[in-house]
N, C-alpha and C positions, 0 to 999 in steps of 0.2 A: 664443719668437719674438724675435729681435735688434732693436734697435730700425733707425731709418730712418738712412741714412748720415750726414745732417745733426743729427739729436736726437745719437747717437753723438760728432760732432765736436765738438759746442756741449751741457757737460751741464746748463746755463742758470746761475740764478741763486739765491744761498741767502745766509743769512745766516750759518748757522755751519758750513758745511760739511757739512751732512745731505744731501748728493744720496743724492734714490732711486737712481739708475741709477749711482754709484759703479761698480760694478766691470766698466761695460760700458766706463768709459774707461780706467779704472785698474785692471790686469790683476793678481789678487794671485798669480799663479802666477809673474809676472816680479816681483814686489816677493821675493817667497818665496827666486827663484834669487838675488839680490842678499846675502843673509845669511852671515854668516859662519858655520861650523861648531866654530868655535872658540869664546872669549873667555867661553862664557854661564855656565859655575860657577866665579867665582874663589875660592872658599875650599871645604877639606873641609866637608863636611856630611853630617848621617847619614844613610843611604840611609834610614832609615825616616820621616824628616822628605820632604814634598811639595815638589816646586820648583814657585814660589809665582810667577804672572805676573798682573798688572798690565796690561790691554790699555787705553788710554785713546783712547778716538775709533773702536771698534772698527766701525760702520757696522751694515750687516746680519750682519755678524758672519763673510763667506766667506773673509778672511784669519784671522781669528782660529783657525778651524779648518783651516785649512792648517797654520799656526802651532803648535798643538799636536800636530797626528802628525809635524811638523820635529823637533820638540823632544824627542818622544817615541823618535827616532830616534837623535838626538844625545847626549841623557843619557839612556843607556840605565838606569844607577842609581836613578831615582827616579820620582816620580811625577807627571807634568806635572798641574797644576791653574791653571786661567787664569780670572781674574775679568774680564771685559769689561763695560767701561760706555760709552754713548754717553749725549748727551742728548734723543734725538731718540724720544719714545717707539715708535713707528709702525718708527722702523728696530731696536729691541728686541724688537717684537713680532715682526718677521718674523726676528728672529735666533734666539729663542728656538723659533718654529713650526718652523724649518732645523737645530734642532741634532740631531747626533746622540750626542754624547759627552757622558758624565754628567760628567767631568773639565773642561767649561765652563759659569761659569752667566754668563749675561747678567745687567744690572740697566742701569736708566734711571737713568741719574744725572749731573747736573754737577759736575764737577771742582773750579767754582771756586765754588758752593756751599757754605757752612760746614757743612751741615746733612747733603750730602752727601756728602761728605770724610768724615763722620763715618763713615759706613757703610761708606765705603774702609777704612777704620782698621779698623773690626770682623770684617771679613769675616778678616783679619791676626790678630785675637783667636784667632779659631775655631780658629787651629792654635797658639794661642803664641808668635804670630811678631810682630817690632815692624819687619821689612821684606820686603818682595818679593825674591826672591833678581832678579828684572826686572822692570823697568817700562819700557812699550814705547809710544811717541807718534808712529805713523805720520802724517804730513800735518797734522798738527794744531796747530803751531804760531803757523801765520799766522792762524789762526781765533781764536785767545786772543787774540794780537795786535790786530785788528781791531777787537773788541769789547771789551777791556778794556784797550785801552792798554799803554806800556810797561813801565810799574809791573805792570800785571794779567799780563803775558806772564813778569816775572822771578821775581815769586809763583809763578805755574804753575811755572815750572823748580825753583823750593827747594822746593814741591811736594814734586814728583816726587823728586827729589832725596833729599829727607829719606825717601823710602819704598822706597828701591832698592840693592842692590846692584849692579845695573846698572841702566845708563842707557839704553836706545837711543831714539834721537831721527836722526827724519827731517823735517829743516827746511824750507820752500818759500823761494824766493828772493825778490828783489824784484819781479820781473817775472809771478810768479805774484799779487800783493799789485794791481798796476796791472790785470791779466787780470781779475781779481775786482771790481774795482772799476768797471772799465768794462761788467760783465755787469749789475751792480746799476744803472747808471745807463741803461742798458736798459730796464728794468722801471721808469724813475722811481723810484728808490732809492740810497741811497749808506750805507756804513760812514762815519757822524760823526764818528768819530776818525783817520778815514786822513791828512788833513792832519796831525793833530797828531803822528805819530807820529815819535820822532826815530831810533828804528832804522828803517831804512831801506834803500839802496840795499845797505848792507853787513850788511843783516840775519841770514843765515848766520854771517857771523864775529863779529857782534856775539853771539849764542846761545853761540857757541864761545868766546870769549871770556870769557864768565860763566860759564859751564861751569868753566871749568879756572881760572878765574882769583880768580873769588867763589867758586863752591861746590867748590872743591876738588877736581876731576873729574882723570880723566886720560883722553885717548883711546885706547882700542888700535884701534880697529877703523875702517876708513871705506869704504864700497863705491863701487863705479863707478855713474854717474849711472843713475839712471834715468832715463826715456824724456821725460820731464817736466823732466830736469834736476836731481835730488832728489837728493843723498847719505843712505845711511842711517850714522850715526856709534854704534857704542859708547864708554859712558864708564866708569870704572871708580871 
């Protein structure tokens, strides 16, 4: 059953971006057609070796498994295997009860946890590998941002960075960062560091910026907005 026209319009208020109802406002069948078919193996690699993805923020996990019969379709040569982690247990459990393909494992984990990083890294072990041929940050940006500050948001991108052959990152803007903000003061809550933050209006280019500028990125890829406003960007 669909939710009510207004729950739909307004997905309320979260602190890190764990809406349950994600994909009833955010369609991942339209995030899906935004991708590029190109850009995703830049170097030979041996078809016997797995192409190794990185889903960070993955929800209930119904893009994620879009995402792998894309991929599956795309590099026809290898073997799509996707590590997905949210840190939202509850949206794990129900990704894990949803999955169908043994080529996805979900884990509950934060990013910007030392302890869970660490089990990032391992799961990397388990095939020999020291990166993800991709690592992919739907929506997830501004949630690092919020909660850990400007410093905690450029950690997240060296992150990522340091684990990837590719980059794909889909940044939220500014006006998504005020939308959020005004939802929490609703409920008598506010993100304590929205004042402080000095990325800001130019939040997007300030990501791109670091990107190619500090971590040594180069874009190939940038898609047309989503519905939201959203570019998805590959980095290479």
């Amino acid at each position: 059953m669909g939710l009510p026209q207004q729950e739909y319009q307004n997905p309320g208020a979260v602190q890190f971006g764990n809406f349950i109802n994600y994909y009833q406002f955010n369609s991942a069948e339209q995030r899906l057609d935004l991708l590029s078919k190109e850009h995703w193996v830049l170097e030979k690699a041996s078809e016997d070796s797995p192409y190794l993805v990185l889903d960070v923020g993955c929800n209930s996990g119904v893009f994620t498994q879009l995402l792998q019969k894309f991929l599956t379709q795309v590099i026809l040569s290898r073997n799509i295997k996707i590590y997905a982690v949210d840190l939202d247990p509850e949206l794990i459990k129900r990704a894990q009860a949803d999955n169908n393909c043994d080529n996805i494992e979900f884990a509950c984990l934060d990013v910007m946890a030392a302890e869970d990083f660490t089990k990032i890294l391992k799961y990397l072990n388990k095939y020999k590998r020291t990166k993800y041929d991709a690592v992919c940050c739907f929506s997830v940006t501004m949630w690092i941002h919020l909660n850990h500050d400007d410093t905690g948001l450029q950690g997240f991108l060296t992150k990522l960075s340091s684990l990837s052959e590719l980059l794909v990152v889909e940044p939220q803007p500014w006006r998504c960062y005020q939308t959020a903000e005004r939802r929490m003061k609703r409920v008598n809550k506010s993100f304590p560091l929205f004042l402080k933050l000095k990325w800001r209006s130019n939040v997007v280019e300030e990501i791109e910026k670091y990107l190619i500028n500090i971590l040594q990125r180069t874009k190939v890829y940038e898609s047309q907005p989503t519905k939201w406003k959203r570019k998805i960007c590959f980095y290479k």
